[in-house]
C-alpha positions in Angstrom: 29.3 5.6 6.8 28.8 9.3 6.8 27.2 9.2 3.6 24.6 7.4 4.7 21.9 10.0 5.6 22.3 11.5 1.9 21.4 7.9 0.5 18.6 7.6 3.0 17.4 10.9 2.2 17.7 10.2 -1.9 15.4 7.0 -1.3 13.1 9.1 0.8 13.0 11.4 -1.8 12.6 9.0 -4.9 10.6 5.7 -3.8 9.7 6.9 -0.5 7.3 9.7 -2.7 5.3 7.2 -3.8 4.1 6.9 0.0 3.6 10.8 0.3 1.7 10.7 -3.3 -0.9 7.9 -1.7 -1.4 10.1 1.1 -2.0 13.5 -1.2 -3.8 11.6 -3.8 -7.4 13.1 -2.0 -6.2 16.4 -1.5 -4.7 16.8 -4.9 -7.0 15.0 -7.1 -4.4 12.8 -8.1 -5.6 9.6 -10.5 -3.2 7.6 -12.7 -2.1 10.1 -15.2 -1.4 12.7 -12.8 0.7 10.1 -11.3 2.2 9.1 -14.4 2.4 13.1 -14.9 4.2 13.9 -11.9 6.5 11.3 -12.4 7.2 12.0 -16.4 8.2 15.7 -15.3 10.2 14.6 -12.8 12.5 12.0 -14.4 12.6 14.6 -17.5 13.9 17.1 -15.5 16.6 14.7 -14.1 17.1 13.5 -17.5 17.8 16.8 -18.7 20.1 17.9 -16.2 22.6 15.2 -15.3 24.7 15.3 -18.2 25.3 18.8 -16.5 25.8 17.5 -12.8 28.5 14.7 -14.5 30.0 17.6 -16.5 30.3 20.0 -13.1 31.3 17.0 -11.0 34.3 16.1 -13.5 35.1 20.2 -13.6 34.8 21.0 -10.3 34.6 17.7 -7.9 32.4 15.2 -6.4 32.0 16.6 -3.2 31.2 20.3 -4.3 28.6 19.3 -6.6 26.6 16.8 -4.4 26.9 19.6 -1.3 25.5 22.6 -3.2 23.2 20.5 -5.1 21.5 18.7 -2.1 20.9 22.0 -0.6 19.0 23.9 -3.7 16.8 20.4 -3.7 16.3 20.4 -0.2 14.8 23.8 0.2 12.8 23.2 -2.7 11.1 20.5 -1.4 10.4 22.1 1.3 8.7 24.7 -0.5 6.6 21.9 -2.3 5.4 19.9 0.7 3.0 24.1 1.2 1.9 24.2 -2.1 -1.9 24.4 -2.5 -3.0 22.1 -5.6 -1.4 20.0 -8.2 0.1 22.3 -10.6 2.1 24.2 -8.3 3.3 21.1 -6.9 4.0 19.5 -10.0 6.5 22.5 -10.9 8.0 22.6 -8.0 8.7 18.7 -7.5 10.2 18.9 -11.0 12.9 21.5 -9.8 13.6 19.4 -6.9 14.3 16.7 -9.6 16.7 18.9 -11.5 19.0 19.1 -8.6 18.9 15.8 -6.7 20.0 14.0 -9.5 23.4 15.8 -9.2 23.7 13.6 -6.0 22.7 10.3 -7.6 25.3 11.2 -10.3 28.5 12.0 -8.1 27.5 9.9 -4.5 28.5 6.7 -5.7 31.6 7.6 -8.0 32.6 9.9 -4.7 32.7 6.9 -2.1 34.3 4.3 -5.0 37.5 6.7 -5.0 37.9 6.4 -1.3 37.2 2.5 -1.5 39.9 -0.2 -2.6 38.8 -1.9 -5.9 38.4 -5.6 -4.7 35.9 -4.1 -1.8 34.3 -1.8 -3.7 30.8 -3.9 -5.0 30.8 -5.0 -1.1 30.8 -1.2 0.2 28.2 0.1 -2.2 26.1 -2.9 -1.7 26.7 -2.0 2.0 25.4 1.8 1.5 22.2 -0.1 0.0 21.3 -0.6 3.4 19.9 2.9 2.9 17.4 2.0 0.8 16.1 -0.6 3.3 16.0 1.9 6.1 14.5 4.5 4.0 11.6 2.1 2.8 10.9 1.4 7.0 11.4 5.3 7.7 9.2 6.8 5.5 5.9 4.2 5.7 6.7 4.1 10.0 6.1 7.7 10.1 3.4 7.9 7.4 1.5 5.2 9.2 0.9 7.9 12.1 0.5 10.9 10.4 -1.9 10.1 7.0 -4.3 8.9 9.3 -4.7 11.9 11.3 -7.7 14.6 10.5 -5.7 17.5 10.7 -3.7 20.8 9.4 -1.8 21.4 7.8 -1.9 17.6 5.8 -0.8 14.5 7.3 1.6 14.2 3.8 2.5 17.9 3.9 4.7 16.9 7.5 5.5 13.6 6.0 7.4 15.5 3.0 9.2 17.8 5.5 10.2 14.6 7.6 11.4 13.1 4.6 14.2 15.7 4.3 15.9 15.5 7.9 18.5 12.6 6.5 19.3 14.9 4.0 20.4 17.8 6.3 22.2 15.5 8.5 24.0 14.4 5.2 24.5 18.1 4.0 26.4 19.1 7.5 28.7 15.2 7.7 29.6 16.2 4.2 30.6 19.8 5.3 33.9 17.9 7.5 34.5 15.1 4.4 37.2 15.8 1.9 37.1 16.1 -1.3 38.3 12.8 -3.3 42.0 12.4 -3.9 41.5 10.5 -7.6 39.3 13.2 -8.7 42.6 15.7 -7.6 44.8 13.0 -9.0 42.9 13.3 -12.4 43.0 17.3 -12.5 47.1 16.4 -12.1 46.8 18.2 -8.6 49.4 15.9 -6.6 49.6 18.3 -3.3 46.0 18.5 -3.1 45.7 14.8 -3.4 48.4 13.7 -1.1 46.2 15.8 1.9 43.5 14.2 1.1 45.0 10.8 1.5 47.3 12.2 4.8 43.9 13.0 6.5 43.0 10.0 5.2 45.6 8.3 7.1 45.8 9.8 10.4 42.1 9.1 10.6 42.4 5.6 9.5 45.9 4.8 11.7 45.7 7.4 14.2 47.1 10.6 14.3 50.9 9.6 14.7 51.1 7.8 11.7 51.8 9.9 8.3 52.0 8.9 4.5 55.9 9.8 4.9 56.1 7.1 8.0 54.9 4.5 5.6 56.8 5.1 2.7 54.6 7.2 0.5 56.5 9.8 -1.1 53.7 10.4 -4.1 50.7 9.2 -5.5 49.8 7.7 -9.0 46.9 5.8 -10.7 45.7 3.6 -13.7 44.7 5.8 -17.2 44.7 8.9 -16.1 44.4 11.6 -18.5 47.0 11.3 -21.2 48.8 15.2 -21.1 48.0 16.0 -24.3 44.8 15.2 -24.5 42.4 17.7 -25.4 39.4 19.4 -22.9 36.8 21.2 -25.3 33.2 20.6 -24.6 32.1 17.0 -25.2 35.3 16.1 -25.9 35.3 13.6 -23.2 31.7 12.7 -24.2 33.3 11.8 -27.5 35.9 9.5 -25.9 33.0 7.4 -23.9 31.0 6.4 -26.7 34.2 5.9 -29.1 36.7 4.3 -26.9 34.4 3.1 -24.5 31.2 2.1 -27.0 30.5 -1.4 -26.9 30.2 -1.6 -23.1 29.1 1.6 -22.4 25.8 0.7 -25.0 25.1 -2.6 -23.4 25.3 -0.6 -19.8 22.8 2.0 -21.6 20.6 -0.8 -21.8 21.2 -2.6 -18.1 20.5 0.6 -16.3 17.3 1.7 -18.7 15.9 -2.1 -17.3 16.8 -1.9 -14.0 16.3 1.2 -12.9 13.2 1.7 -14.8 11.8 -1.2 -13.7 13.3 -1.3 -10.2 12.3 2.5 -9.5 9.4 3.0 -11.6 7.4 0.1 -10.0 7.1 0.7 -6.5 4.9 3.7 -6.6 2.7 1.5 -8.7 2.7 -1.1 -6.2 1.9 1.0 -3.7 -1.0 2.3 -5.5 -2.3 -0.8 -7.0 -2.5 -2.3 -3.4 -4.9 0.6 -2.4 -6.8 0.5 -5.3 -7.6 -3.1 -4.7 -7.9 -3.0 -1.0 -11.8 -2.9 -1.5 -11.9 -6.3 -3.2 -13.1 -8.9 -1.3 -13.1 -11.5 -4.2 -9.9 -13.2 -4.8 -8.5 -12.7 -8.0 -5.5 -12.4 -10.2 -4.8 -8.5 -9.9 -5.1 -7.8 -13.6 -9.0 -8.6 -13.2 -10.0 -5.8 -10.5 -7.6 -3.2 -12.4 -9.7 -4.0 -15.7 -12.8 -2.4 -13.5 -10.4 0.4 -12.4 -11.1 3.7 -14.4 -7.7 5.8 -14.9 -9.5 8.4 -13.9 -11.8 7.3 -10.9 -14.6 9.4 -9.4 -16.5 9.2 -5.9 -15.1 8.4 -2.4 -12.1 7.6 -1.9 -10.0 6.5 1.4 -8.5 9.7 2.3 -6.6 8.6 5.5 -4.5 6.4 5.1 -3.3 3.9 8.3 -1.0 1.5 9.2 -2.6 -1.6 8.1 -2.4 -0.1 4.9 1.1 0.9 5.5 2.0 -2.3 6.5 3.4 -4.0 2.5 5.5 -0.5 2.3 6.6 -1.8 5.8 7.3 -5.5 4.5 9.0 -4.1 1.5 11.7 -1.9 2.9 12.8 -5.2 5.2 12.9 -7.3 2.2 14.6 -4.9 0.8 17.4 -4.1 3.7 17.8 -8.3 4.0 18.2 -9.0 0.6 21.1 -6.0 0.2 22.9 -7.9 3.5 22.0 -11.5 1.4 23.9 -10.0 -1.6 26.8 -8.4 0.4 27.1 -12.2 1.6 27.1 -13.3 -2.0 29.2 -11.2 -3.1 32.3 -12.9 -1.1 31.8 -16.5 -3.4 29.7 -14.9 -6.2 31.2 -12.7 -9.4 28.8 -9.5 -9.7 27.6 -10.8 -13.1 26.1 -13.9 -11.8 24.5 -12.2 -9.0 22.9 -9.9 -11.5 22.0 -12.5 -13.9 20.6 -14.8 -11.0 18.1 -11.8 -10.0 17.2 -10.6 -13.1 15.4 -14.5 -13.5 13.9 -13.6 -10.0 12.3 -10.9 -11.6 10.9 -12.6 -14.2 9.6 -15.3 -12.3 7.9 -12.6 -10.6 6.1 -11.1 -13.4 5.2 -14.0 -14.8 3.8 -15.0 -11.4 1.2 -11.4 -11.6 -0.5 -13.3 -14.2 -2.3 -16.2 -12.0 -1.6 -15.2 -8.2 -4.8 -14.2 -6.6 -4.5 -14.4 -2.8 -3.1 -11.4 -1.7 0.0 -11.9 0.0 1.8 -14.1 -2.8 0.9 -10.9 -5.0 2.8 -9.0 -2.5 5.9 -11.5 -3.0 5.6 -11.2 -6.7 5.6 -7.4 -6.4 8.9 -8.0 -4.2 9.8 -10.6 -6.5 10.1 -8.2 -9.3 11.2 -4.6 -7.2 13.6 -6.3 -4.9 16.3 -8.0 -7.3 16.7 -5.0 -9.8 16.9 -2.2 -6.9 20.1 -4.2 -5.7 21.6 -4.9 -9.0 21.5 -1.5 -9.9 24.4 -1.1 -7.2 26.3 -4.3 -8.6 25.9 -2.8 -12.1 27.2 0.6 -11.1 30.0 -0.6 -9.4 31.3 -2.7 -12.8 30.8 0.7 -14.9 33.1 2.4 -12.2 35.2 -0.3 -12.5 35.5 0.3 -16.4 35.9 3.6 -16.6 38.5 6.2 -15.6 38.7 8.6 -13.3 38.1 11.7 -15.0 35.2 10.2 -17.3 33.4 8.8 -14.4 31.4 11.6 -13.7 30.4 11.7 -17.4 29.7 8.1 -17.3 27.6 8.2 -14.9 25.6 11.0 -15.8 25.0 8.9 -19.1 23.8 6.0 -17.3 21.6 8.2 -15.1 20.3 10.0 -18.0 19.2 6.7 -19.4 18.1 5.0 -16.4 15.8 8.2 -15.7 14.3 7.6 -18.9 14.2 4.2 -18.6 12.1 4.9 -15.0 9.7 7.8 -17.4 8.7 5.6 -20.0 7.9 3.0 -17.3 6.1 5.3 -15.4 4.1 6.4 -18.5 3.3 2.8 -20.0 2.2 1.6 -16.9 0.2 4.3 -16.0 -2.0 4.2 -19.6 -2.1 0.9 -20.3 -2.3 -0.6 -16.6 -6.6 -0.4 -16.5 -7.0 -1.3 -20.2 -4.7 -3.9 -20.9 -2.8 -5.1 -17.4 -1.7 -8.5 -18.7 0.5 -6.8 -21.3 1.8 -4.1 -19.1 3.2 -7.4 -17.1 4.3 -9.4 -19.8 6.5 -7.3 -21.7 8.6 -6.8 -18.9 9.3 -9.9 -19.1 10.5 -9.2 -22.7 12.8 -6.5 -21.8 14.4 -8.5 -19.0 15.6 -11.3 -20.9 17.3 -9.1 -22.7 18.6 -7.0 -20.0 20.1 -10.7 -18.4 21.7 -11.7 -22.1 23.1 -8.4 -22.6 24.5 -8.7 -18.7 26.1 -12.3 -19.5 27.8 -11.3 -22.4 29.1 -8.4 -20.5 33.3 -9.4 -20.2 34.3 -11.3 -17.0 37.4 -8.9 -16.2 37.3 -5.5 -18.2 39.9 -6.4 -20.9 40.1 -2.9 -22.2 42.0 -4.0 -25.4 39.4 -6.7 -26.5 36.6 -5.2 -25.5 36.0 -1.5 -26.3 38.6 -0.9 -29.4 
């Protein structure tokens, strides 16, 4: 549970900045392609740089990476929340994307190595929680301060409140140990056995010891053959060789889901303020086609808590249906729970096309979101499952690197095609999700390592 506050804080820093962009869209002139700007240049920037973070984290450990790493982004977006107009803040939110990706890389593989396989989906589905209380955090407190007249900017404190999890997650991390598989795969046994006696004493008090129980050493499953060699890419090489098939069907999962899942939200938000004004009831796609991308005259500057109150909704649908899947996952394989919300999703989009009173929008927004935000947890924890230790950092920063992508391109297309042709933005989700739920079914039941990736 101590790495809680770091999840909180990465959701605060990743969906929850869709809130703080509402709120700064006055101030900083910001209209759809800016948006889609700002987000382009920061997914870029955390495409670019995880393959790095996965490389360090494999070279150097989990725990190091994500620590240093948080700290650099932290500071930085500090910094960005006194910047004076968009450019400067566009910059300097794209160096904070550069380094928090490092902990969206290593925080999951980190907590999987101290978590016993049959539990593991449950635990990270668990730390999804975060993502629940993050999305009721970050619109509770926006709720009092975009609506205030005052300096500096409502969304200038929000963005500094955004990063206390994040500092109470730097210092917990500060007394947590590094993880024994990642010592394990650098064939440091004394290192790891520490580890795992800490590990112990905190788990069955401080009179029990790994000798008491029987433990003399500690081994796992593929590590790195001896002989193997370490050159740059090497183990690169050995992901999309040995590892191919699987690791190109996950390429396209996590470019669906977290594209989709992350990419959308900020688009929501927006979309429901845009379309406040309306007092006709109609399907969504028929006030954005009066939209302009680029709109001019007044707009709602201060934002308040009825307007706050479907970022409100969201983050409790969002904590309930990550305790709902934690519940499924006790009768339910990962693959069917997947697969089940991926159809939720499309339901939902195809629902956008004829929903016109407002609140069953709302659900088709959640409809779509909700499901693919949790599945990208279930879908993580099958890729750690696959994969050995001392390629998981690489894997990860793979899928990352795609997913990022996957949340640009979404980001992009929906920002330039949303008030010209909304209907198609819409529908060709659908598209890409059927595929995303074949490609998930025909996805092994059990990793079979010799039938499925030689």
């Amino acid at each position: 549970m101590r790495s809680l506050p770091s999840w909180i804080w990465l959701t605060n820093e990743q969906l929850g900045f869709g809130v703080v962009i509402a709120g700064a869209s006055c101030e900083m002139d910001i209209h759809d392609r800016r948006l889609a700007w700002i987000l382009a240049a920061n997914f870029a920037a955390q495409m670019i740089s995880c393959f790095i973070w996965g490389e360090l984290a494999d070279l150097y450990g989990r725990r190091r990476v994500i620590w240093m790493a948080s700290i650099v982004s932290i500071m930085f977006s500090l910094i960005s929340a006194s910047m004076p107009e968009f450019w400067s803040f566009l910059a300097v939110r794209t160096v904070c994307g550069f380094f928090i990706v490092a902990s969206v890389v290593s925080l999951s593989t980190y907590l999987s190595e101290f978590t016993k396989v049959s539990l593991r989906p449950r635990v990270l589905t668990i730390m999804g929680y975060a993502l629940g209380i993050s999305m009721i955090y970050v619109p509770s407190l926006a709720g009092a301060l975009l609506s205030l007249e005052m300096k500096p900017s409502g969304w200038r404190i929000l963005l500094l409140c955004n990063q206390l999890p994040g500092i109470i997650g730097i210092v917990l991390l500060t007394f947590l140990p590094e993880s024994p598989k990642y010592y394990l795969s650098m064939d440091n046994q004394e290192k790891a056995m520490k580890v795992m006696e800490r590990v112990c004493r905190m788990n069955k008090g401080k009179d029990v010891t790994l000798k008491s129980l029987g433990v003399e050493s500690l081994t796992q499953a593929r590590l790195r053959p001896p002989n193997e060699g370490r050159e740059l890419c090497h183990d690169t090489k050995v992901l999309l060789v040995k590892y191919g098939k699987v690791m190109w069907f996950f390429f396209f999962i996590f470019f669906t889901l977290t594209g989709l899942g992350f990419a959308l939200p900020i688009w929501m938000m927006r979309i429901r303020v845009l379309t406040a004004t309306f007092g006709d009831r109609n399907p969504i796609c028929e006030h954005m086609d009066g939209i302009s991308a680029h709109p001019s005259g007044d707009k709602n500057c201060h934002l308040t808590y009825a307007q706050m109150k479907d970022p409100l909704i969201h983050g409790c649908v969002v904590l309930c249906l990550f305790i709902v899947t934690s519940v499924f996952l006790i009768w339910l394989s990962r693959r069917a729970v997947i697969i089940a919300f991926v159809c939720v999703s499309i339901l939902g989009c195809v629902a956008l096309n004829f929903m016109e009173h407002p609140t069953l929008i709302l659900i088709s927004f959640f409809a779509i979101i909700d499901p693919l935000i949790c599945s990208v947890r279930l879908a993580g924890s099958l890729l750690i499952d696959f994969i050995p230790t001392h390629l998981r950092g690489k894997a990860f920063a793979l899928i990352t690197m795609v997913g990022r992508s996957g949340v640009l391109i979404a980001s992009v297309y929906v920002g330039y095609t949303l008030s010209h042709s909304c209907y198609v933005t819409f529908n060709t989700f659908i598209v890409v999700l059927i595929v995303c739920g074949m490609l998930v079914y025909w996805l092994p039941t059990n990793f079979q390592h010799s039938s499925f990736s030689n």
